[in-house]
N, CA and C atoms as an extended XYZ file, in Angstrom:
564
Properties=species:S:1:pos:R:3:atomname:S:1:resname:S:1:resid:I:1 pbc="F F F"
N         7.717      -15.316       10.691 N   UNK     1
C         8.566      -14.477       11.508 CA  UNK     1
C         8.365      -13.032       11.088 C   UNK     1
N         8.215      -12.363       11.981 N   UNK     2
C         7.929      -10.660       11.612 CA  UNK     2
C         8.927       -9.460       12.136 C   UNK     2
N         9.239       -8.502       11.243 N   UNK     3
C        10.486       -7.779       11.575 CA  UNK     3
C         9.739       -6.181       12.034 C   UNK     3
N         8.080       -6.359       12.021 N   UNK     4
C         7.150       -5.029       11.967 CA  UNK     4
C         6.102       -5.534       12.149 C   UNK     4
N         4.988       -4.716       12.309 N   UNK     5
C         3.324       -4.937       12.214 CA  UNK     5
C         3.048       -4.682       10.743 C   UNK     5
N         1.835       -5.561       10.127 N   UNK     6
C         1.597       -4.822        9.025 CA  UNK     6
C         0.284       -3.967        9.382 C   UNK     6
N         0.239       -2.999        8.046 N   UNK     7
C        -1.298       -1.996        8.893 CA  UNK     7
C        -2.351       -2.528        7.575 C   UNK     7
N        -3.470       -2.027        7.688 N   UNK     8
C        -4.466       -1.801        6.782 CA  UNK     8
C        -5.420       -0.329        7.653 C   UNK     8
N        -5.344        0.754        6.889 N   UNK     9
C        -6.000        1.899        7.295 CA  UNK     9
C        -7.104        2.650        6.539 C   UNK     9
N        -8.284        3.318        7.002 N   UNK    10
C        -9.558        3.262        6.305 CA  UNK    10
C        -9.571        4.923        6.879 C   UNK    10
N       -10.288        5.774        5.550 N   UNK    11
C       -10.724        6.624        6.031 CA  UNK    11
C       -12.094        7.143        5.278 C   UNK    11
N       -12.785        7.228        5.923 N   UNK    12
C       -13.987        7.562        5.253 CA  UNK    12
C       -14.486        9.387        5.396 C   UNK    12
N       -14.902        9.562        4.353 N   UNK    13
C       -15.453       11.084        4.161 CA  UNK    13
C       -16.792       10.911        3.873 C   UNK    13
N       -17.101       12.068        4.962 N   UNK    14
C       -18.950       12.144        4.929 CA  UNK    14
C       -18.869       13.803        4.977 C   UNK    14
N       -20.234       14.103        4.005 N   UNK    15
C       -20.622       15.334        3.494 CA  UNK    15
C       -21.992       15.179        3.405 C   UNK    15
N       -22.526       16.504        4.317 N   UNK    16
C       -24.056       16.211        4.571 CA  UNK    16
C       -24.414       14.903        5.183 C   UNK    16
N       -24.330       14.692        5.896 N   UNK    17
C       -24.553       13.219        6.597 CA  UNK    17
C       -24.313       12.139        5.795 C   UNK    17
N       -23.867       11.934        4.455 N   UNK    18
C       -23.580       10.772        3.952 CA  UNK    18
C       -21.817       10.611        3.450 C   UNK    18
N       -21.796        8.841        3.776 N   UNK    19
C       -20.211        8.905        3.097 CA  UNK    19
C       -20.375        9.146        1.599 C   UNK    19
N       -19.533        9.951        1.397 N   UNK    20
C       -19.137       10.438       -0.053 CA  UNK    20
C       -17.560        9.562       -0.515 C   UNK    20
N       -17.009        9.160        0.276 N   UNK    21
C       -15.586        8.196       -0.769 CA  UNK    21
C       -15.008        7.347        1.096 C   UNK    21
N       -14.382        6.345        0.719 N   UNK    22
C       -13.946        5.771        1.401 CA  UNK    22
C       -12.384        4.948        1.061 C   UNK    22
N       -11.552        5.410        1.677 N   UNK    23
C       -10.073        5.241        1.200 CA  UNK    23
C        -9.441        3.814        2.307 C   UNK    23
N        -9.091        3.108        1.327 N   UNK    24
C        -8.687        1.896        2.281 CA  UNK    24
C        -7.030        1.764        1.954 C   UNK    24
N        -5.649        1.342        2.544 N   UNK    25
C        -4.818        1.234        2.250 CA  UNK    25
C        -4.197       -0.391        2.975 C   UNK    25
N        -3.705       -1.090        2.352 N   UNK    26
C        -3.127       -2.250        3.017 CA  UNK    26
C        -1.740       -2.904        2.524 C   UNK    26
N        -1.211       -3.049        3.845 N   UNK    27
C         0.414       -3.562        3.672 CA  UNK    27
C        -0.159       -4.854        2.647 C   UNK    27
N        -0.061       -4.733        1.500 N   UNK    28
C         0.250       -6.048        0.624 CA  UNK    28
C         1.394       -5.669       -0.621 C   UNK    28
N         1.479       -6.908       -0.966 N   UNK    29
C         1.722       -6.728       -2.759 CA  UNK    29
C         1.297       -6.317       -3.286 C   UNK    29
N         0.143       -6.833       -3.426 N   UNK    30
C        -1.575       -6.699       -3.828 CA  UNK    30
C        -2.475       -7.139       -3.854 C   UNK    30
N        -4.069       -6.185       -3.739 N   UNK    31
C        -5.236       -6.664       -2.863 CA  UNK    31
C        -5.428       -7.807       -3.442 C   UNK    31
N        -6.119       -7.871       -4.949 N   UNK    32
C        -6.685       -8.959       -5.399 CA  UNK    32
C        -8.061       -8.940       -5.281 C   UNK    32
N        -8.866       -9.536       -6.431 N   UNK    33
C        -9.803       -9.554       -6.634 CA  UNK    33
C       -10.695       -9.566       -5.059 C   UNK    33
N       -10.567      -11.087       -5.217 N   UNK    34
C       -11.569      -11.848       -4.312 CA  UNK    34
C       -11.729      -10.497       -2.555 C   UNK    34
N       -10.977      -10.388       -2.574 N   UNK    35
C       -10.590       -9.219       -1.125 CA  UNK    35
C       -11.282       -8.206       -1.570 C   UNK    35
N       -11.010       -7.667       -2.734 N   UNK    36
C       -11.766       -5.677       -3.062 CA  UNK    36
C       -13.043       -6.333       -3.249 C   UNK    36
N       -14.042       -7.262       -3.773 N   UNK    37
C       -15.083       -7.208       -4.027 CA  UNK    37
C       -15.701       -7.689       -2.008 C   UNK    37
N       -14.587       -8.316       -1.136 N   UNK    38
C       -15.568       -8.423       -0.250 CA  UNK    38
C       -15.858       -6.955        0.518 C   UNK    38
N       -14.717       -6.024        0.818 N   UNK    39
C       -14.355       -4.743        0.658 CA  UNK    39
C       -15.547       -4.088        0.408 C   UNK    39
N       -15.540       -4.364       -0.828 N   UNK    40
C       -16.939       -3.169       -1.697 CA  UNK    40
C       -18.426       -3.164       -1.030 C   UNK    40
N       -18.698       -5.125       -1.074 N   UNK    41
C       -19.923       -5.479       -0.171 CA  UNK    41
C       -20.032       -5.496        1.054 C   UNK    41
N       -19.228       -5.000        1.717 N   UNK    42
C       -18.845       -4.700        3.111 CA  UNK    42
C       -19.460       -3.112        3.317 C   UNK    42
N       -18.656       -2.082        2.730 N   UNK    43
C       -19.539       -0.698        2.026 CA  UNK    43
C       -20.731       -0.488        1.654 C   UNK    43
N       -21.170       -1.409        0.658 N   UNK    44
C       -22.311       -1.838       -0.009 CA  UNK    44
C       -23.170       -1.965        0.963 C   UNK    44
N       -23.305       -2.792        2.031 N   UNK    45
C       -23.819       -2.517        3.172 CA  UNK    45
C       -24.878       -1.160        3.655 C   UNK    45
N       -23.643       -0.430        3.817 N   UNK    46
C       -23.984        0.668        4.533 CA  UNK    46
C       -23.719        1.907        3.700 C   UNK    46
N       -24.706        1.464        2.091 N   UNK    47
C       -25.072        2.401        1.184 CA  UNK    47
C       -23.778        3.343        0.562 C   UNK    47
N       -22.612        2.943        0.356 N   UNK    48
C       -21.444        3.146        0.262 CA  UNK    48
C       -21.368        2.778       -1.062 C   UNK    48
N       -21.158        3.664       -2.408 N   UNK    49
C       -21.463        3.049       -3.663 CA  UNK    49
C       -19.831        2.687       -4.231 C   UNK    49
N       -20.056        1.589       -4.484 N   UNK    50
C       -18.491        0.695       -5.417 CA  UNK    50
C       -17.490        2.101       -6.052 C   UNK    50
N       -18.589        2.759       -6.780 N   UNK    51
C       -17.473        4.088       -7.542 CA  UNK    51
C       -16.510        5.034       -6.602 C   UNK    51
N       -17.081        4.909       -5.467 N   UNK    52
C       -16.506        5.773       -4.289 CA  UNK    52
C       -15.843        5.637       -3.733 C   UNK    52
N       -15.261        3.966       -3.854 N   UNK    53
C       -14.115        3.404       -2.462 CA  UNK    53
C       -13.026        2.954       -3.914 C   UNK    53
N       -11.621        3.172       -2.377 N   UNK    54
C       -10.779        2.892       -3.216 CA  UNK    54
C        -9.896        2.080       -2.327 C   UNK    54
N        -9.471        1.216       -2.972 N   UNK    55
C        -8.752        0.070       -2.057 CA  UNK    55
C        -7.600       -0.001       -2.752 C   UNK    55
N        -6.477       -0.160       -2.198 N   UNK    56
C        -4.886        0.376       -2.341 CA  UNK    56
C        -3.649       -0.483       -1.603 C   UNK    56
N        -2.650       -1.265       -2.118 N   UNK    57
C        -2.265       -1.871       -1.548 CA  UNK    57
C        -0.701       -0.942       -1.555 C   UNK    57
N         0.161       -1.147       -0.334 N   UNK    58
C         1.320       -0.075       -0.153 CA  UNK    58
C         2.617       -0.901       -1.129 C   UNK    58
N         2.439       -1.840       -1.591 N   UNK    59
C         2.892       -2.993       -2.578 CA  UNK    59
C         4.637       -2.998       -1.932 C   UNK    59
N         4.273       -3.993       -0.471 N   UNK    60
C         5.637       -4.309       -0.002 CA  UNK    60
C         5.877       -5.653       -0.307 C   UNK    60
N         6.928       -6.364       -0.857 N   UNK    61
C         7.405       -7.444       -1.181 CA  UNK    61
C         7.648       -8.418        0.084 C   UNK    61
N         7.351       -7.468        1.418 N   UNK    62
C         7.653       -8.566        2.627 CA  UNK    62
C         6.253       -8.720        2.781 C   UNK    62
N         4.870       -9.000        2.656 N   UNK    63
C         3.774       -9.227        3.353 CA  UNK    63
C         3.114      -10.638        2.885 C   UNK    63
N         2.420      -11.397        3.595 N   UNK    64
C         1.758      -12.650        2.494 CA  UNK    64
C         0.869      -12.265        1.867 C   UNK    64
N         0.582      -13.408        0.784 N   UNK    65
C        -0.065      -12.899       -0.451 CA  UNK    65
C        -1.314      -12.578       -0.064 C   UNK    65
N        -2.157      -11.674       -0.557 N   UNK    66
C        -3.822      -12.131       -0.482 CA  UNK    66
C        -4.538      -12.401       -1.347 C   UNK    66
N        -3.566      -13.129       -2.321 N   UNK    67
C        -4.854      -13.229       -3.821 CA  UNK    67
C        -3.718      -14.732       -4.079 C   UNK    67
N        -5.103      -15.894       -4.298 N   UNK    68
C        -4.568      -17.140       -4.616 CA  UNK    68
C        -4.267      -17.380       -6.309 C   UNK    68
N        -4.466      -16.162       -7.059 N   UNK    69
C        -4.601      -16.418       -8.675 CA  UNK    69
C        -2.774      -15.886       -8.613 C   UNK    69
N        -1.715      -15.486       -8.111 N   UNK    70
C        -0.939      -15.231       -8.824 CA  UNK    70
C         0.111      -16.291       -8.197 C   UNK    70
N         0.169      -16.995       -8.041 N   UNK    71
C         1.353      -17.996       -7.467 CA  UNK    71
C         2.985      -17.594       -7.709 C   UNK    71
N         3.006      -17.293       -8.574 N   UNK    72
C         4.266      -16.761       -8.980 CA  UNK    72
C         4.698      -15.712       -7.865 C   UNK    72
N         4.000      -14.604       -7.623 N   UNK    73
C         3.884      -13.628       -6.800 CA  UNK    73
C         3.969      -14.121       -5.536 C   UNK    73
N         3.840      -15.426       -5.039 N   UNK    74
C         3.456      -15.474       -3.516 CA  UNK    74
C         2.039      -16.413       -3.254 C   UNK    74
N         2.436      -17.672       -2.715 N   UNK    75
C         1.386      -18.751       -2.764 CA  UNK    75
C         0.320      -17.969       -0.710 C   UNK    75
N        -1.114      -17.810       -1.328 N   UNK    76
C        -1.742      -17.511       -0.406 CA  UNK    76
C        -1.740      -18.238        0.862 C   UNK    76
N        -1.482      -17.560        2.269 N   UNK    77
C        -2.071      -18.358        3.247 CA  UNK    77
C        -3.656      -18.495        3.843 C   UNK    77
N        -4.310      -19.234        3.468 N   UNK    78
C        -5.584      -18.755        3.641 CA  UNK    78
C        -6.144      -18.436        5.156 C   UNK    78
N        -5.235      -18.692        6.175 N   UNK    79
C        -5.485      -18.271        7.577 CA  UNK    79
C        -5.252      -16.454        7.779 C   UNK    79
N        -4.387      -16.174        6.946 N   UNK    80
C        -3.738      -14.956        6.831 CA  UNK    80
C        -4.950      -14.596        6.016 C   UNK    80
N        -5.136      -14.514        4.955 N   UNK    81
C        -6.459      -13.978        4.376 CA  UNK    81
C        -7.722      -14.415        4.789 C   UNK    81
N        -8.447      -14.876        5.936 N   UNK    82
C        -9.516      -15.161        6.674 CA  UNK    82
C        -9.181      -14.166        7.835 C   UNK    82
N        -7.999      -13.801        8.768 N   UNK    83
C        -7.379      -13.030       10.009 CA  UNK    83
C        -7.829      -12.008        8.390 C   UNK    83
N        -7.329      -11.075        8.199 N   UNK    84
C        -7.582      -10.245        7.488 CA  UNK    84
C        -8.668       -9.445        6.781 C   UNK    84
N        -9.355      -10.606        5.962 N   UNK    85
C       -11.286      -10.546        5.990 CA  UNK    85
C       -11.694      -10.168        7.284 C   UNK    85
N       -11.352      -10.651        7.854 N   UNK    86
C       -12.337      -10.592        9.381 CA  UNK    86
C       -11.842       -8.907        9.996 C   UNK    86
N       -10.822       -8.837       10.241 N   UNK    87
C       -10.497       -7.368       10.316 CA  UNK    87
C       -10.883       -6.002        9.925 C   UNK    87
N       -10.707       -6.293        8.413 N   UNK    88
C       -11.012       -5.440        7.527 CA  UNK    88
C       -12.748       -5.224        7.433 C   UNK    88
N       -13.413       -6.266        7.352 N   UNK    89
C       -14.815       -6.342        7.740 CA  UNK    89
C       -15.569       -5.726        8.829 C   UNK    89
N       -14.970       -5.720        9.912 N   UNK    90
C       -15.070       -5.228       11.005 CA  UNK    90
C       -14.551       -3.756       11.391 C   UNK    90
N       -13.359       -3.253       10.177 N   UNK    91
C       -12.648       -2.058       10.585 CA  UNK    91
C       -14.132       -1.486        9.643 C   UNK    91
N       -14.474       -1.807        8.435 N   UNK    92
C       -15.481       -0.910        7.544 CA  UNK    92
C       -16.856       -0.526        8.541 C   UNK    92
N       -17.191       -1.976        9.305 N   UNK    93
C       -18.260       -1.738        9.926 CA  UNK    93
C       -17.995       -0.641       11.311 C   UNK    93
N       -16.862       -0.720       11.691 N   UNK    94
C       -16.267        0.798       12.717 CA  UNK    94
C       -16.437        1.913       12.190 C   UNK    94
N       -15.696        2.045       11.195 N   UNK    95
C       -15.682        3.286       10.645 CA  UNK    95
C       -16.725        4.468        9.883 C   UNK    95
N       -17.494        3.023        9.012 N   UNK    96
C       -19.305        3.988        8.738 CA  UNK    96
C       -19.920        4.030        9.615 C   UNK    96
N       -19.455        3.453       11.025 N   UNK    97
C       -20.824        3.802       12.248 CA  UNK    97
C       -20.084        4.307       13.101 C   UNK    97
N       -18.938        4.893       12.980 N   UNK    98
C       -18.354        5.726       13.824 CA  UNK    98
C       -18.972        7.415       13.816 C   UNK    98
N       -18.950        8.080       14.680 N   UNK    99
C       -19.007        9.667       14.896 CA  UNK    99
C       -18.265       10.260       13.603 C   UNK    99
N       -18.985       10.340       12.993 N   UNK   100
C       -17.987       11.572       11.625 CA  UNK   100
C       -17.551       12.731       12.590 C   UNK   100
N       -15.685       12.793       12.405 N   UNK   101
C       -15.307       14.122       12.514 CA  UNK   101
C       -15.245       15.396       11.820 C   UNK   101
N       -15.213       16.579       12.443 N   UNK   102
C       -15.214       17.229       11.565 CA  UNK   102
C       -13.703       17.963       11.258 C   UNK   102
N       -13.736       18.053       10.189 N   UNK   103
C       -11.839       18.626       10.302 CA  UNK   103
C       -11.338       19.068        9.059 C   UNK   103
N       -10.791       20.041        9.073 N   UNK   104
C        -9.883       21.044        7.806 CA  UNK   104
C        -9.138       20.356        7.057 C   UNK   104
N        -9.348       20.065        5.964 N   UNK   105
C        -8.397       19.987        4.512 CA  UNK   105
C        -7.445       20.738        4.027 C   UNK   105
N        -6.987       20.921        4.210 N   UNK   106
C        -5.547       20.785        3.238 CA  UNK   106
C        -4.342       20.218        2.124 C   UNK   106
N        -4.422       20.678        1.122 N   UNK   107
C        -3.147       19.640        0.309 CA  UNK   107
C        -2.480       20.704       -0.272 C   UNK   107
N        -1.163       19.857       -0.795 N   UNK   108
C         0.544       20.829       -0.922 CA  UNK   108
C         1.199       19.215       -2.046 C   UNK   108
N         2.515       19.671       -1.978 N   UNK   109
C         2.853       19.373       -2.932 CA  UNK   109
C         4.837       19.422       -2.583 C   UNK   109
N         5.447       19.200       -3.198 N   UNK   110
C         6.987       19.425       -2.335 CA  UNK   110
C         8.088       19.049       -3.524 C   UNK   110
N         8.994       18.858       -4.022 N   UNK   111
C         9.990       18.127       -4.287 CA  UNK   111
C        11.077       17.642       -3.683 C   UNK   111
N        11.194       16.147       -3.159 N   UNK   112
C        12.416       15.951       -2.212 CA  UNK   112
C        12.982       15.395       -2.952 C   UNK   112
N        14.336       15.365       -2.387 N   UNK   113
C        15.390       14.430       -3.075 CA  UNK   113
C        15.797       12.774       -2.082 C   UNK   113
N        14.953       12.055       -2.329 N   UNK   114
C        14.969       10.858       -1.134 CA  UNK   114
C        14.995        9.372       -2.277 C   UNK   114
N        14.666        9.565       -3.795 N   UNK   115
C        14.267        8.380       -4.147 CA  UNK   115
C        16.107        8.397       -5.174 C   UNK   115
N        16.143        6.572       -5.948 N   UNK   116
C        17.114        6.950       -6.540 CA  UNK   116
C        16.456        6.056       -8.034 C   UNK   116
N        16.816        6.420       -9.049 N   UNK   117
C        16.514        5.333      -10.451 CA  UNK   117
C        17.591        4.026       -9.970 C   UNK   117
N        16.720        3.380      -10.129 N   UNK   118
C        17.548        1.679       -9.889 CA  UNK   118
C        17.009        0.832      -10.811 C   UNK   118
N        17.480        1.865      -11.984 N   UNK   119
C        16.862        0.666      -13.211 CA  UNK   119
C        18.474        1.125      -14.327 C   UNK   119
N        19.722        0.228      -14.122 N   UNK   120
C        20.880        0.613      -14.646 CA  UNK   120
C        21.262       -0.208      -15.892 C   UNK   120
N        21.270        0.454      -16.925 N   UNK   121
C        21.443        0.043      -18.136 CA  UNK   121
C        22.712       -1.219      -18.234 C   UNK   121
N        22.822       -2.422      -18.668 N   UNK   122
C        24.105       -3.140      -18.350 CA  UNK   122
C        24.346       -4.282      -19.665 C   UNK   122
N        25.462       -4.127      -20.099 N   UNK   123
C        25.714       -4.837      -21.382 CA  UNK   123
C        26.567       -5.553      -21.519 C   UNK   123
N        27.223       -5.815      -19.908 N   UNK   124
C        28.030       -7.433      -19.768 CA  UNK   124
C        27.202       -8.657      -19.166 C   UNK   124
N        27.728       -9.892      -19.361 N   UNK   125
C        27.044      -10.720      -18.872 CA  UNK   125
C        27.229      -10.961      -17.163 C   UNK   125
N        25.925      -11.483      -16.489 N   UNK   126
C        25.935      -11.340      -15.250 CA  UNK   126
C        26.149      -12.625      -14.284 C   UNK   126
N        26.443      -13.219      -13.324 N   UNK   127
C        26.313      -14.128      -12.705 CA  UNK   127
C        25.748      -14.223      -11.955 C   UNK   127
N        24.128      -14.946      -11.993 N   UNK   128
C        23.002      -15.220      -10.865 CA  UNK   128
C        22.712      -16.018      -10.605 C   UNK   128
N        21.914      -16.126       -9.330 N   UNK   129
C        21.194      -17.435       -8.681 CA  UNK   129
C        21.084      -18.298       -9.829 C   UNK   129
N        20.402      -18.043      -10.898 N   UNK   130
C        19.898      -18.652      -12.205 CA  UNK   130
C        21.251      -19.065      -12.951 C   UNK   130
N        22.185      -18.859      -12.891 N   UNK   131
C        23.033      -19.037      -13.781 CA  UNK   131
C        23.409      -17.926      -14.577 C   UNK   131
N        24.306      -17.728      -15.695 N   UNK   132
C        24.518      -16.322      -16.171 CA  UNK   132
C        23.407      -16.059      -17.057 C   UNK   132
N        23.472      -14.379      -16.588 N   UNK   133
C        22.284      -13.885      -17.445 CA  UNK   133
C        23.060      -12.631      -18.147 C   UNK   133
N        21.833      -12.945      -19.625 N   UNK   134
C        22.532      -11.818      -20.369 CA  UNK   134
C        21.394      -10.468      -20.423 C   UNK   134
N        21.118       -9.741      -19.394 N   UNK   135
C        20.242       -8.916      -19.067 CA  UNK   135
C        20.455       -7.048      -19.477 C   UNK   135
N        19.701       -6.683      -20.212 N   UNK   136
C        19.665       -4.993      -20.943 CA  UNK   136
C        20.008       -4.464      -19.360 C   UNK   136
N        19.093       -4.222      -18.730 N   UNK   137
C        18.858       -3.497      -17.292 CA  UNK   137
C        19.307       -4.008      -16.003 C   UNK   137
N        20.014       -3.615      -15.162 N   UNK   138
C        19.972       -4.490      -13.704 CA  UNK   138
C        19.647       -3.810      -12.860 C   UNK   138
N        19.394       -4.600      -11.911 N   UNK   139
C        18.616       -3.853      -10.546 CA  UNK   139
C        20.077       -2.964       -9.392 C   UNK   139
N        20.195       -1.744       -9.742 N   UNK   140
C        21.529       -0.884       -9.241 CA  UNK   140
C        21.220        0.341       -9.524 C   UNK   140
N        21.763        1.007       -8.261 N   UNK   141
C        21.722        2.904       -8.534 CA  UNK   141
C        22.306        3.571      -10.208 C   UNK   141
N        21.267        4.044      -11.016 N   UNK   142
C        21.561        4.626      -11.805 CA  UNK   142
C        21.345        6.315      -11.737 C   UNK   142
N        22.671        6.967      -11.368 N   UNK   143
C        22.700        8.150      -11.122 CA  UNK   143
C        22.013        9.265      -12.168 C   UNK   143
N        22.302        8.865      -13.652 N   UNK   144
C        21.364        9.643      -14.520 CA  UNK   144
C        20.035        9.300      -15.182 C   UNK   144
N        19.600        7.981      -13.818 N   UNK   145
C        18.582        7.490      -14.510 CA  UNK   145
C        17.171        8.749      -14.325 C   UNK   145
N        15.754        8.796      -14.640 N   UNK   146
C        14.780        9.577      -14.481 CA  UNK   146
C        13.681        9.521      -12.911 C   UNK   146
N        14.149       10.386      -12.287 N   UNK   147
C        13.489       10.111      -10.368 CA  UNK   147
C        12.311       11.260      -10.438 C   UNK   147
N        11.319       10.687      -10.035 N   UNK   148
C         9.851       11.541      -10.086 CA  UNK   148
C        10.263       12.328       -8.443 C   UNK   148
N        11.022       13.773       -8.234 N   UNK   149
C        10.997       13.553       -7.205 CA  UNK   149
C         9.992       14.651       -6.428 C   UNK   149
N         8.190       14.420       -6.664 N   UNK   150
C         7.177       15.501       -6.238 CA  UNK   150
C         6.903       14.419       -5.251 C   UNK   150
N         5.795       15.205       -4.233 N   UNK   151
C         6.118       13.942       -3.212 CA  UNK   151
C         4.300       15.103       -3.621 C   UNK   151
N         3.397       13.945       -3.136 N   UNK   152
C         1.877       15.144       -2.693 CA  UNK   152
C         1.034       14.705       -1.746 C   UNK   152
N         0.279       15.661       -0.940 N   UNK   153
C        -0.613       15.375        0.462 CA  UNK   153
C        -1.676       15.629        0.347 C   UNK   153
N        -2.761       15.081        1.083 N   UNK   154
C        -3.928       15.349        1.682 CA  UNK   154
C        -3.826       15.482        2.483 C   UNK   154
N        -3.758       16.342        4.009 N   UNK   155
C        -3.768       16.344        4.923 CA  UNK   155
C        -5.600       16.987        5.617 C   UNK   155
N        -5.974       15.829        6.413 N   UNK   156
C        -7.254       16.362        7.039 CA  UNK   156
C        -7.083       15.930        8.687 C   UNK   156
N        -7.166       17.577        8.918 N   UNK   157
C        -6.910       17.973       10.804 CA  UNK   157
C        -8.424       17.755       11.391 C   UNK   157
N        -8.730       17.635       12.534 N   UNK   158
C        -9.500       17.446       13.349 CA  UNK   158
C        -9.268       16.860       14.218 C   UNK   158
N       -10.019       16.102       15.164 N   UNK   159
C        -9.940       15.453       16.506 CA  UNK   159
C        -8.822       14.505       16.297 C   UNK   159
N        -8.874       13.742       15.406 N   UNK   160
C        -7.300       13.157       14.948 CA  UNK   160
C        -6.619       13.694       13.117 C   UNK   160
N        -5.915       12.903       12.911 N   UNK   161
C        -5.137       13.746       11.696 CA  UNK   161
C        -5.427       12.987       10.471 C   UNK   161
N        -5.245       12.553        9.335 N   UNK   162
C        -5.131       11.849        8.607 CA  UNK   162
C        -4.628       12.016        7.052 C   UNK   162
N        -3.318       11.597        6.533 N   UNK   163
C        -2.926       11.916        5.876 CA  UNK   163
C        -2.694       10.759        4.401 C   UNK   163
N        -2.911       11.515        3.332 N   UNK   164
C        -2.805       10.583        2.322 CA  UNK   164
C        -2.392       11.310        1.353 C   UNK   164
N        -1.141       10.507        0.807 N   UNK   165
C         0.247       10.519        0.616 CA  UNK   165
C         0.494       10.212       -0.841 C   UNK   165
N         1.226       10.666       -1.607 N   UNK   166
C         2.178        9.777       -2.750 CA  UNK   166
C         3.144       10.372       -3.016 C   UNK   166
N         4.029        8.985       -3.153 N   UNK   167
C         5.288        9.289       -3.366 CA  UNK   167
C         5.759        8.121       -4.351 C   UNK   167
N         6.767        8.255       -5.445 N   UNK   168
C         7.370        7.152       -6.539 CA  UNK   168
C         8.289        6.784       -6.089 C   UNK   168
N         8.550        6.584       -4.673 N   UNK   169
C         9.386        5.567       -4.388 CA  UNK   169
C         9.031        4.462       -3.445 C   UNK   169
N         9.896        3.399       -3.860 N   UNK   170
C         9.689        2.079       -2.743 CA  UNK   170
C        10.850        1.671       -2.823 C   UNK   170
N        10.949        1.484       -1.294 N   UNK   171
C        11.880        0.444       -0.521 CA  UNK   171
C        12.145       -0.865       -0.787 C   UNK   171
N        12.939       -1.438       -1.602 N   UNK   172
C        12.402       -2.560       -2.111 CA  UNK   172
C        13.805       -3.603       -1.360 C   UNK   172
N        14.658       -3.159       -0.654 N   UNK   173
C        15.963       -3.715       -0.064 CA  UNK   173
C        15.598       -3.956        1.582 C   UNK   173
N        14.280       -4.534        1.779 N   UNK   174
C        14.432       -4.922        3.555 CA  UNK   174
C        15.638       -6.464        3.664 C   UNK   174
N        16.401       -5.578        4.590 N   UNK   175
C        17.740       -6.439        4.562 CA  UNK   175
C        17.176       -7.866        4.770 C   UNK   175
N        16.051       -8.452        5.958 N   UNK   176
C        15.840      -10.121        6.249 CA  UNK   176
C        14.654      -10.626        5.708 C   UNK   176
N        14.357      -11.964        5.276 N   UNK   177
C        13.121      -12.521        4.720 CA  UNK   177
C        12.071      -12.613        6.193 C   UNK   177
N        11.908      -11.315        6.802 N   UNK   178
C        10.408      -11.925        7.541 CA  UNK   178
C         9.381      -10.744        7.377 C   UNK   178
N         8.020      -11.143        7.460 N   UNK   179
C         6.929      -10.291        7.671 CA  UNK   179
C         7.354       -8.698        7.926 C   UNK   179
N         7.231       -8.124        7.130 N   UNK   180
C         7.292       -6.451        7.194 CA  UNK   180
C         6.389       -5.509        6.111 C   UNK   180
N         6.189       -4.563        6.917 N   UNK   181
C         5.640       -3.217        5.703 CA  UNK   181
C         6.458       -3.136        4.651 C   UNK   181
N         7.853       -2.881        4.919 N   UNK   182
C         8.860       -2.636        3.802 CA  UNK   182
C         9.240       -1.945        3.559 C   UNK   182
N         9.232       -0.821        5.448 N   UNK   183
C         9.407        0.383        5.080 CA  UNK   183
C        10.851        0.466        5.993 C   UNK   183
N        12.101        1.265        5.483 N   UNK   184
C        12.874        1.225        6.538 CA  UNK   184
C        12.459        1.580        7.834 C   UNK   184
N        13.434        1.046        8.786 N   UNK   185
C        12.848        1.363       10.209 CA  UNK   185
C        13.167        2.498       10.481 C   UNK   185
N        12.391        2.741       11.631 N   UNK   186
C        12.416        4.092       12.290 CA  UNK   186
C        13.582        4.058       13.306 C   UNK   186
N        14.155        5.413       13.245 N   UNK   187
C        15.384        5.940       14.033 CA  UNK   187
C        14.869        5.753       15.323 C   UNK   187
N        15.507        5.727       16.590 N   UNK   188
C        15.154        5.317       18.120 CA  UNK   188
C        15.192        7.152       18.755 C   UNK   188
């Protein structure tokens, strides 16, 4: 059941007619081996060297797994990671044989106030799913806890836009258990 689309987005940079780095991002937990090495030989391909690409997962707790080694984390669907291979395979082979645009760089830098520390120091005992726990930290707004709050961009303009982002916060409270990015929703 799905409450969103998930994305996986690729951008490749070429200088002097060759790609010079290739940036991949995907709604997961995380990529996982077996996925970045098909990734790489996918690149590899089309003379795209391993040191240059970077594969990045947006690490949302609503997406299925794509790596069968962590079970704990999320037991793989392997239809979901075959739909996915196949995508991603096909988005790399778009994108190195696509028309390189050409387009202006830019990056900046900001401090917002949007994230909160939710790591709250706690020294009574708790009552959980598990039974009581006697836990240092709990998962709750800690107002004097430490919030990274620089947010920083890449922004590259041309025929379309493309922006790449960091920020130290995640959404980690999507209110229902189905398929999502994990990002709150958007206002109407």
């Amino acid at each position: 059941d799905a409450a969103g689309t998930l994305e996986a987005n690729m951008l490749a940079v070429f200088s002097e007619g060759a790609c010079r780095a290739v940036f991949v991002s995907i709604d997961a937990l995380f990529v996982g081996r077996e996925l970045s090495d098909i990734l790489l030989s996918a690149c590899a391909d089309f003379g795209v060297a391993n040191e240059t690409v970077l594969i990045t997962a947006t690490h949302t707790h609503s997406a299925p797994a794509l790596e069968d080694t962590k079970p704990a984390l999320g037991h793989r669907c392997d239809d979901h990671f075959a739909d996915v291979r196949k995508k991603l395979t096909r988005l790399v082979s778009d994108v190195l044989t696509a028309r390189p645009q050409h387009g202006k760089v830019t990056k900046g830098r900001s401090a917002i106030d949007a994230g909160v520390n939710r790591r709250l120091p706690w020294h009574l005992p708790q009552l959980t799913r598990r039974g009581v726990q006697f836990e240092r930290t709990v998962f709750a707004p800690n107002g004097s806890g430490t919030v990274d709050p620089l947010i920083t961009a890449i922004v590259i303009q041309g025929e379309s836009t493309a922006v790449v982002w960091h920020y130290t916060c995640h959404p980690s409270g999507f209110p229902e258990e189905k398929i999502s990015a994990d990002y709150p929703p958007a206002e109407d």
